[in-house]
C-alpha positions, 0 to 999 in steps of 0.5 A: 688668749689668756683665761682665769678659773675662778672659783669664788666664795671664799673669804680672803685675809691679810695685805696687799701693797697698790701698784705704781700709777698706771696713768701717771707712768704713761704721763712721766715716761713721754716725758723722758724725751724732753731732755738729753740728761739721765732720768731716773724712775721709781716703782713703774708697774710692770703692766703691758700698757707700760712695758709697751711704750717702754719698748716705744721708746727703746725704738726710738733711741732712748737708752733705758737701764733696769735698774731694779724691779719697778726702777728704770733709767731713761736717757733720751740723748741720741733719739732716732726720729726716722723711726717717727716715718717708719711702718713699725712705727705706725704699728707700735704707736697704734697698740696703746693709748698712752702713747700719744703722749710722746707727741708734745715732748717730740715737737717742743724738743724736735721741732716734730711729732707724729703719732698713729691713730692711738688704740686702748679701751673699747669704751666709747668715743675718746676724742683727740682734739684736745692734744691737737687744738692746743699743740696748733694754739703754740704755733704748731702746723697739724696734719693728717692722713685719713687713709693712714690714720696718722697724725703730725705737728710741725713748727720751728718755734713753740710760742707761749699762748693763753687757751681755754680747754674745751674739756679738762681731758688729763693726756690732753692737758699733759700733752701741751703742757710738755709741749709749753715747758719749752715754748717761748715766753708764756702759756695759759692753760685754763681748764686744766685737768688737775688728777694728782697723777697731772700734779706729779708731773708737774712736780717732775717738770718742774725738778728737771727745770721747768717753770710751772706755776698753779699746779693742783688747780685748773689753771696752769701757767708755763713760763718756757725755759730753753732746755730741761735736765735730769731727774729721779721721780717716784710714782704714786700708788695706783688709786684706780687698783686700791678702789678695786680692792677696797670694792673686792673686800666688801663683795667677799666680805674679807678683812684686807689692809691696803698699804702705802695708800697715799691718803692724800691723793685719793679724793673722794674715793674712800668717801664714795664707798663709805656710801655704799655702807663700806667701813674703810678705815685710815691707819697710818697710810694704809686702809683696812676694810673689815671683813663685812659679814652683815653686809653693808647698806646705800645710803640715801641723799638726806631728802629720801631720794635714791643716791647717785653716783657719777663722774667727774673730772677731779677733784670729783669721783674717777671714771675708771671706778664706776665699774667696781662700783656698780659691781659691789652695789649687786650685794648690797642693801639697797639701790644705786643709780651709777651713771657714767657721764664720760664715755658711752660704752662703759656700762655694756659689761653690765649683761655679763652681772645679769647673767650671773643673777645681779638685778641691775637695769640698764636705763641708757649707755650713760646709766644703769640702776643696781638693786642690791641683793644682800648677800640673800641671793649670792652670784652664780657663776658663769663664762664671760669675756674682759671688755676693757681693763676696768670692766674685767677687774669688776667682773674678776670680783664678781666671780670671786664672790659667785658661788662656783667656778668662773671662767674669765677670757680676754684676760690680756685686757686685764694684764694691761692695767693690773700687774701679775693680778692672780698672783697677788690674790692668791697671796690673800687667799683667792682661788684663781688659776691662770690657763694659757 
């Protein structure tokens, strides 16, 4: 098991460049499977979430050339469905989340597609009745195996359908709308996440042949198409990192610019941290946060009362950044009330703050309270273990802001999201040190 030492309180200086889009690499790498052609993808995050269902794929026959660092090709031209039924299989599929999403590209090219029951975060119930529901609603047979935990959809022939989503779920809508790029006739998907990652893949299904009409709203209408070709896509910079930098500015209060940022695709982000008293600057497409040496105050809603800040399915505020949130509030002036609609077991992290001095009171699994303590009572620091890709991350930022030396376990957790995380902070100027 990995560890970082952190030793915090020190101002960081210069510019750090976003990774490519996690959640969107998931995405379009299932999506390699729905065609025999080359698929070329650029700026893939080398993470161990993606480099796993890379190594999926490899075993299932997809032919995969690197071709540069974060550039791969991809050629789904002799897959090996045995490896479907296999005990590796059941093993591999179970170590990631994301690979779910292989299920959907499989039955509509295949005819076929099984998936153990896929693991990820800690973070509360993520239910996969979506995917399913939605798959049977095409004309898939579903079945499963209690014992095994393993997962399989069958049918000769997709049918195009008109079905409403019993939640905007993104793996889940992506999942059926990969399925119904090769279904026959129609398909109707209301209630459709629309996040931009959705929309890129969207786009890229669209590039290889597919007919995808109201991409960006909630309602996405497929008209199927008899086989899919070759492309070449460039995946977004990763929103979820960028808020996660934006977040360890303030907390240091150092001067940061943040590159190739993707405006455009970054919602209410900015905004939500300009709440907290965050300055974050657009320059070109880059954003400089200034080194916040006074500190940086919540605002309040205009009759008095104190602010909240929640999730929601976009275009409303990304789950994945509550956590840096509720950490860089600990220093603020002020109070917030986070509250985290979508998975219950996310704010647990929060004993770890406690530990190191924040003021935070946790009302329910779904709320927590955090009263800024203005920089006048700074962080101590402590050992503590990563939970989950997102919490790690907030807690990897509280320690740099402790006064002392910080010790982080579990870092594996953090590698999964985060591409060579230490490396690139001490490249601003952290003093983090990696011990196997």
């Amino acid at each position: 098991m990995g560890t970082f030492k952190i030793e915090g309180g020190h101002q960081l200086k210069g510019s750090i460049q976003p990774q490519g889009a996690k959640n969107e690499a998931l995405q379009i790498l299932c999506a390699v499977l729905l065609t025999p052609e080359l698929v070329t993808i650029n700026n893939i995050p080398d993470i161990v979430d993606v480099n796993k269902l890379i190594a999926l794929l490899r075993k299932l026959g997809v032919k995969v050339e690197k071709l540069g660092k974060g550039s791969y090709s991809f050629q789904a031209d002799e897959v090996n469905l045995k490896y479907l039924e296999s005990d590796e299989f059941k093993i591999d599929g179970r170590g990631l989340r994301g690979s779910i999403m292989i299920v959907g590209p499989l039955l509509a090219r295949f005819g076929k597609g099984y998936i153990p029951k896929p693991g990820g975060d800690k973070i509360g119930r993520r239910r996969l009745d979506t995917h399913f529901e939605g798959l049977i609603k095409l004309g898939a047979k579903f079945g499963y195996s209690k014992e095994e935990q393993f997962y399989g959809v069958e049918a000769k022939k997709l049918k195009g359908t008109y079905m409403l989503l019993e939640e905007a779920s993104v793996t889940g809508t992506a999942n059926i709308l990969m399925a119904a790029v090769l279904a026959e006739g129609q398909t109707t998907i209301y209630n459709a996440a629309c996040e931009p990652y959705l929309q890129q893949l969207c786009k890229m299904l669209n590039r290889m042949g597919a007919k995808i009409s109201g991409v960006g709203s909630n309602m996405l209408i497929i008209d199927g198409v008899d086989s899919l070709g070759g492309t070449e896509h460039r995946m977004l910079p990763d929103m979820i990192e960028i808020g996660s930098w934006i977040g360890l500015a303030a907390m240091t209060k150092s001067e940061l610019t943040i590159t190739n940022v993707s405006w455009n695709d970054l919602g209410l982000i900015p905004e939500t941290f300009r709440k907290l008293g965050i300055t974050v600057e657009r320059q070109g497409d880059d954003i400089h946060i200034p080194a916040h040496t006074d500190g940086y105050e919540i605002q309040s809603f205009i009759d008095g009362s104190i602010l909240t800040i929640s999730d929601a399915p976009w275009p409303g505020f990304t789950p994945d950044l509550l956590s840096i949130i509720l950490v860089v509030a600990t220093q603020a002036r002020g109070s917030v009330l986070v509250h985290q609609k979508m998975f219950e077991s996310r704010l647990f992290f929060v004993d770890k703050l406690i530990d190191m001095g924040a003021k935070i009171i946790l009302c329910d699994p779904h709320r927590a309270t955090v009263i800024g303590h203005d920089y006048k009572s700074t962080l101590k620091a402590t050992t503590m273990t990563s939970p989950d890709i997102r919490a790690g991350v907030s807690l990897l930022i509280a320690a740099l802001s402790a006064k002392g030396t910080s010790t982080i376990q579990n870092i594996e957790q953090i590698d999964r999201g985060y591409e060579n995380i230490d490396e690139r902070l001490r490249a601003i100027g952290a003093h983090i040190e990696r011990v196997d």
